[in-house]
GUMI-374090 format. One record per residue (C-alpha): x, y, z. Coordinates in steps of 0.25 Angstrom, whole numbers, plus 5000, padded with zeros to 4 digits. Layout:
N
XYZ;...
***
This chain:
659
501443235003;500443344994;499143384998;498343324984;498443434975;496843414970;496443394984;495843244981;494443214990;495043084994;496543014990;496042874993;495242774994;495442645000;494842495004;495442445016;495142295025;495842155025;497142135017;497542025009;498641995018;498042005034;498642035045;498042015058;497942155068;497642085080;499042105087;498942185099;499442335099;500942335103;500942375118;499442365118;499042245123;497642205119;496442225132;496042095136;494642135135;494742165119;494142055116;492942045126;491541995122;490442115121;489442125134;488142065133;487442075144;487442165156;486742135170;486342195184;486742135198;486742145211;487842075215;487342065230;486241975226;486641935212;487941845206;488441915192;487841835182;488541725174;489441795163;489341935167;490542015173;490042105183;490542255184;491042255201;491942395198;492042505190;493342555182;493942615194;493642505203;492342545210;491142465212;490442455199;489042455209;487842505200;487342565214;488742625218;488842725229;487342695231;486742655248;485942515249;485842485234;486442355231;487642335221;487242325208;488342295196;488442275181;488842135175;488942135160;489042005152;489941985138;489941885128;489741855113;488641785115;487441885111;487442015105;488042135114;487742265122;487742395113;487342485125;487242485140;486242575145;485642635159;484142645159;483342725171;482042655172;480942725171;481542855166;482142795152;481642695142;482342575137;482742585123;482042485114;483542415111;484042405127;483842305136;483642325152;484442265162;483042255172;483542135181;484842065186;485141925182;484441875195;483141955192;483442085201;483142215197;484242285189;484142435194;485442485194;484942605201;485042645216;483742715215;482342685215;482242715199;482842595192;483942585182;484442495173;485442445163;485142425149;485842375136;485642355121;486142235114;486742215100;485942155091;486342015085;486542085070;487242195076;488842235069;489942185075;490342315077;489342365086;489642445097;489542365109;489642355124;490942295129;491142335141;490542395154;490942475166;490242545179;490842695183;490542775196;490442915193;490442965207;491742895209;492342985196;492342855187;492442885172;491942775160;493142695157;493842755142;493142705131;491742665140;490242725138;489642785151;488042775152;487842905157;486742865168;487042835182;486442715188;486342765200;485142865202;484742855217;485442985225;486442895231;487542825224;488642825214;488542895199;488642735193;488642725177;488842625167;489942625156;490042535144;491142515133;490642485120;491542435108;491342375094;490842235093;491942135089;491742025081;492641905081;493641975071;495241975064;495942105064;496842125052;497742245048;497042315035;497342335024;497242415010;496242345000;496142464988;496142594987;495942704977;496742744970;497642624969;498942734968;499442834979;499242954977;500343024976;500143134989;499543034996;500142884995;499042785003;499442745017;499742615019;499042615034;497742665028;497142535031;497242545045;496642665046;495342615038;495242495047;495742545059;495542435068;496142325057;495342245046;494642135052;493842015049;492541975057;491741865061;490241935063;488941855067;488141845054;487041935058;488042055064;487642175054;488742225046;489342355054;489142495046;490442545039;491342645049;491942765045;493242805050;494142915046;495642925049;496743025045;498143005039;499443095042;500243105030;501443185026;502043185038;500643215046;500543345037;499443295031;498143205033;497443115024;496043075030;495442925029;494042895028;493542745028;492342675032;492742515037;491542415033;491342265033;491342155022;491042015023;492441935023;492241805014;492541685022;493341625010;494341735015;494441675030;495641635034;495741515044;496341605055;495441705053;494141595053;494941545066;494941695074;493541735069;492941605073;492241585061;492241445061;491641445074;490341485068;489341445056;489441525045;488241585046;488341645060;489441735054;489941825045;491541855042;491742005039;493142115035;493042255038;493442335027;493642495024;493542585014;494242755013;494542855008;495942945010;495743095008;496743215012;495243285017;494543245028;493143215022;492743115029;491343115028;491243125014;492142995013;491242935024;490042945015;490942895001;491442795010;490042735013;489542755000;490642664994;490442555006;488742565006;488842564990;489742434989;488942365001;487642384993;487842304980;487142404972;487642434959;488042584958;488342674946;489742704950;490842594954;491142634968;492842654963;492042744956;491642814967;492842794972;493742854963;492942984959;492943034974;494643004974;494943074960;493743154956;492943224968;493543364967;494043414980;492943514985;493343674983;492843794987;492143814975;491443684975;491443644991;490643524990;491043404981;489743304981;490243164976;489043084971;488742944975;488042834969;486642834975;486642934985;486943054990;488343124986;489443144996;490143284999;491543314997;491643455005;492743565002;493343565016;493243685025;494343795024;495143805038;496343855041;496543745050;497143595045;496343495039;495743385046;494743275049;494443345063;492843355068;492743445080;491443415080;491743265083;492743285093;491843385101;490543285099;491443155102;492043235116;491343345120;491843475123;492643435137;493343295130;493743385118;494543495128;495343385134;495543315121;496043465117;496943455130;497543335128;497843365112;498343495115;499343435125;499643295115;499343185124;499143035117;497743065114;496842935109;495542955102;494442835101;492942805095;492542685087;491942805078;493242785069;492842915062;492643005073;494042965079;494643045067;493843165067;494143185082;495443145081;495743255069;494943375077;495943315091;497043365082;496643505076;495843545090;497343595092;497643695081;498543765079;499343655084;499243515076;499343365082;500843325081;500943195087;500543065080;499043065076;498042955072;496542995073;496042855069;497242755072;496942605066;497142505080;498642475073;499142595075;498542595089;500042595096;500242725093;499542735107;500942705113;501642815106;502542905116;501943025110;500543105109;499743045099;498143075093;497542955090;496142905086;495742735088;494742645088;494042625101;494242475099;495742515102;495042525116;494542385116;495842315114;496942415120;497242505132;497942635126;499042685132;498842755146;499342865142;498442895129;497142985132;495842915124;494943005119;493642905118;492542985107;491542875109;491342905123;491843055124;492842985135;494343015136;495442925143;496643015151;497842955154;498042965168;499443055165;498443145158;497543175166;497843305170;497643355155;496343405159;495643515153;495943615163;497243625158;496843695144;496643855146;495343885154;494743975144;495043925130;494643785135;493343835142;492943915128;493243785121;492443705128;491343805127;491643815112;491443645110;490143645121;489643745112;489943645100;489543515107;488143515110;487943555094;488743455089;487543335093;486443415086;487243445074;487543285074;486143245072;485943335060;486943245051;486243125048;486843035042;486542985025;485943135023;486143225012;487443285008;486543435010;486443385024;487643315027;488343455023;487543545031;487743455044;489343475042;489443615039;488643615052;489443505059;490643615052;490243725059;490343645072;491743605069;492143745067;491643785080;492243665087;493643695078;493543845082;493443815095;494743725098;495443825088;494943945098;495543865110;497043845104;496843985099;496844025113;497543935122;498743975112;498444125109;499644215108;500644085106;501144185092;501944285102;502944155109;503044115095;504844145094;505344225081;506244125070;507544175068;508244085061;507843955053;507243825059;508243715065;507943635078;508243745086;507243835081;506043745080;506143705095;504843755102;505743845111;506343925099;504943945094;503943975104;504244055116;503543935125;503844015139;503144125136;502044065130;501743985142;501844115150;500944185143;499644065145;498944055157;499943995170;498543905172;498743835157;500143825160;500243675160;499243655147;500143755140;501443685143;500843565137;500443625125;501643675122;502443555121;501643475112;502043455098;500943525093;501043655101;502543635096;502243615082;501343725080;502343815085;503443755075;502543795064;501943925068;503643965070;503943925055;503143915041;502543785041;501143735032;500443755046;500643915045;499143935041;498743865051;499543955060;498944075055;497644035056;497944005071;498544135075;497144205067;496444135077;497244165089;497044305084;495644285083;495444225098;496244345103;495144425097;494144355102;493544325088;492444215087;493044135074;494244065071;493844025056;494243885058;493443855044;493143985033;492144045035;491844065020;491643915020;490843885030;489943985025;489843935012;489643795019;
***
């Protein structure tokens, strides 16, 4: 399969939502049985008791331990304070919670759209603390027009601190402990939030048009596209009529081809349209209820998606086309240009941007034009990867051990409900190891179908849904890497993969390298608004660059080092390649290699060594292969470690200058 020989901006565009012919996605995940608590009604209500003087109320379940079978007392570990517990309430019957909070009285004020949990069903005061000074709980509520895919509380859970416990995977810790007096446990309060479902049908998408209507012939259009557009299947949903339309998503995914030689990046943003009830089937009226309820109570809605296909990750620039087509089609005004129009310029006729001309602007009807940027020269491979994602979603300590558990190929799960953050994060997970390159079966964004690739007997990187979480347990084995809340789930076989175990001082002038980074990272955030100029927006991201080199430099400088000198165990060919000679053992002297690292690092290294990566990098640094640039670039920069040089010119600097 050819690399374009033009270089085209994007190959494809494509429409994607309910077939003609549907089929239902509702069976359960082969050897994943669905959680009985899939399909649980949101919380409504949370309440204070004191169970010594006060029933639970009617409804409510009250919260007795915490994950590990303590007691879930508010006042735990505390002398001559009575017991005080959580009950929460759920039910479809009003709006839900959005957000659980803890308010110290008198030292914070309520926030104009919380509510204050002051008193316990029976009247009595609802201080949660063990201390003269009073604290509450608080909450916000939806509001009745919200979207039915808000971000709501699902469920609740009380931790000790004190007693080691850790908010279960996937669960939102309110970093304030209820306990303020001198004696007395570190108590907090944890919550799991999760999207709102409406009553719903889940179907397997399915392709509805694309541009242009012919393969291209180095690049013929998979068929499993619309999975990856949607995801979590194509779906038809029964609203409340006064439930605001949610704003389109963005998401990005990434394609192997040729063998996983070669990627092809997706962009699409997944939107909803109203679905005509003359369409309704009688089995579909039947599970969405409709008949239950007047017409005009509610509303029957498809989720639909729109991308574009490109061998280049310029997922921002499709982003803003991709809004442009869906704002510009939801409006109703007329516009100069047909949007095909639009459509088919930035396919065939947008020039790839070059050296000469660096910046390609495509002008839009009505607004401001989009930027087609000349990539950055690098010697290293493409990718979609953001550092600076990885590092501001886990923090310098998760982004070691997520280094730790690449390095060494463990089943390694990735999870947001931010669809394109998964693949950002997912792409950077796979390059933070150069000069060796990810082997085993990779997926940054994996549509919920595909999901049993969770019980593969290999290593495997993959990115999913959150939601996944809400209907299925992953295999125990897997390590999930939660970005919403900067959490990660060990297997307990894996828990001695701690990052102790990487070299002492490469690891400790990483971590230095991505502190220095983090704190950085948040103020250069707040400086990219979003909607502003194309002068701006392209000021923000040669800044945002510069903080991706570091971070890139950084992680580069760490396999640099933990692998210096690896050219002098490298064996000498002799004689052609057959099986024999491209065993690991004919081609890399691993004995001495081990020898020659620190006895401390021994079990680290040994690890290393066998993964398919480490063993594939050596295969290709033995004979000539289309990674031998890469190669060379490596060993400069193992020269340039030894030397105690500053730079390793991830990027040129004759472009970034000119930036």
């Amino acid at each position: 399969m050819d690399v374009p020989p033009d270089r085209q901006v994007a190959d494809y565009f494509i429409h994607c939502g309910l077939p003609e012919q549907l089929c239902e996605l509702d069976a359960p995940l082969e050897d994943f049985p669905l959680k009985p608590s899939h399909n649980y009604a949101p919380i409504t209500d949370v309440a204070v008791i004191f169970p010594s003087e006060e029933p639970v109320p009617s409804g409510y379940r009250c919260i007795e331990k915490t994950p590990t079978g303590l007691s879930a007392d508010l006042n735990h570990g505390s002398i001559r304070s009575p017991e005080v517990l959580l009950c929460y309430k759920r039910g479809w019957d009003k709006p839900p919670l959005v957000d659980i909070g803890v308010l110290y009285d008198g030292k914070e004020y309520v926030m104009p759209d919380s509510q204050v949990v002051e008193f316990t069903p029976t009247g009595r005061i609802a201080n949660v603390n063990n201390s003269t000074a009073r604290t509450y709980i608080t909450y916000r509520r939806a509001s009745d027009s919200s979207p039915c895919n808000e971000l709501v509380v699902t469920d609740i859970c009380v931790i000790v601190l004190t007693k080691d416990e850790v908010p279960p995977h996937t669960y939102c810790i309110i970093p304030k402990t209820l306990n303020k007096g001198m004696v007395g446990s570190d108590v907090y309060i944890c919550y799991k939030k999760s999207m709102r479902q409406p009553t719903r049908v889940v179907y397997k998408p399915g392709l509805l048009g694309r541009f242009p209507l012919e393969d291209r012939p180095y690049f013929p259009l998979p068929e499993s596209v619309p999975m990856f557009c949607l995801p979590m299947g194509a779906t038809v949903e029964c609203w409340p009529s006064q439930a605001a339309t949610p704003k389109p998503v963005f998401s990005t995914f990434v394609f192997t081809v040729a063998d996983g030689a070669e990627k092809v990046y997706g962009s699409s943003i997944t939107f909803y349209e109203r679905y005509p009830d003359s369409r309704l089937t009688e089995q579909q009226r039947l599970q969405l209820g409709i008949d239950t309820h007047h017409p005009s109570e509610i509303s029957v809605n498809a989720n639909k998606s729109i991308g574009v296909l490109s061998h280049w990750p310029f997922f921002d620039t499709f982003e803003k086309f991709l809004q442009f087509l869906h704002q510009t089609a939801i409006s109703g005004r007329p516009t100069s240009v047909p949007l095909e129009r639009y459509i088919s310029h930035i396919l065939l006729e947008v020039p790839f941007p070059s050296v000469a001309r660096p910046y390609v602007h495509v002008q839009l009807d009505g607004g401001a034009p989009i930027v087609v940027a000349q990539p950055y020269f690098s010697p290293l491979p493409q990718s979609g990867a953001s550092f600076c994602k990885l590092l501001k979603n886990l923090g310098p300590d998760n982004s070691l051990l997520v280094l730790l558990f690449t390095l060494t190929e463990q089943k390694l799960l990735l999870h947001s409900l931010r669809p394109d953050v998964l693949t950002r994060v997912a792409e950077a997970v796979s390059m933070m190891i150069f000069p060796c390159l990810w082997q085993c079966p990779y997926i940054p964004l994996c549509p919920l179908g595909l999901a049993d690739i969770l019980s593969a007997p290999v290593p495997f990187l993959v990115g999913l849904d959150s939601r996944y979480f809400d209907m299925y347990d992953p295999p125990p084995e897997v390590t999930c890497v939660d970005l919403d809340t900067n959490t990660i789930f060990v297997a307990e076989e894996k828990r001695h993969l701690v990052t102790k175990l990487l070299p002492k001082k490469a690891c400790k002038q990483l971590r230095h390298s991505l502190e220095a980074v983090f704190d950085r990272l948040y103020s250069m955030s707040r400086k990219r608004v979003k909607g502003g100029s194309p002068e701006m927006d392209l000021r923000v991201q040669r800044m945002e660059h510069q903080l991706e080199i570091e971070i890139q430099e950084a992680f580069l400088r760490f396999m640099a080092t933990i692998l210096r000198g690896y050219q002098a165990y490298l064996k000498p060919i002799k004689s052609k390649p057959t099986t024999g000679t491209t065993d690991p053992s004919s081609l890399f002297n691993l004995d001495g290699f081990l020898k020659s690292r620190d006895k401390a690092y021994q079990p680290f290294y040994q690890m290393l060594t066998t993964t398919q990566s480490f063993i594939r990098f050596i295969e290709e640094r033995s004979f000539v292969s289309d990674k031998d640039a890469y190669h060379v670039f490596f060993d400069e920069c193992l020269t340039k470690v030894s030397d105690g040089l500053a730079a390793l010119a991830v990027v040129s600097a004759s472009l970034l200058n000119k930036s």
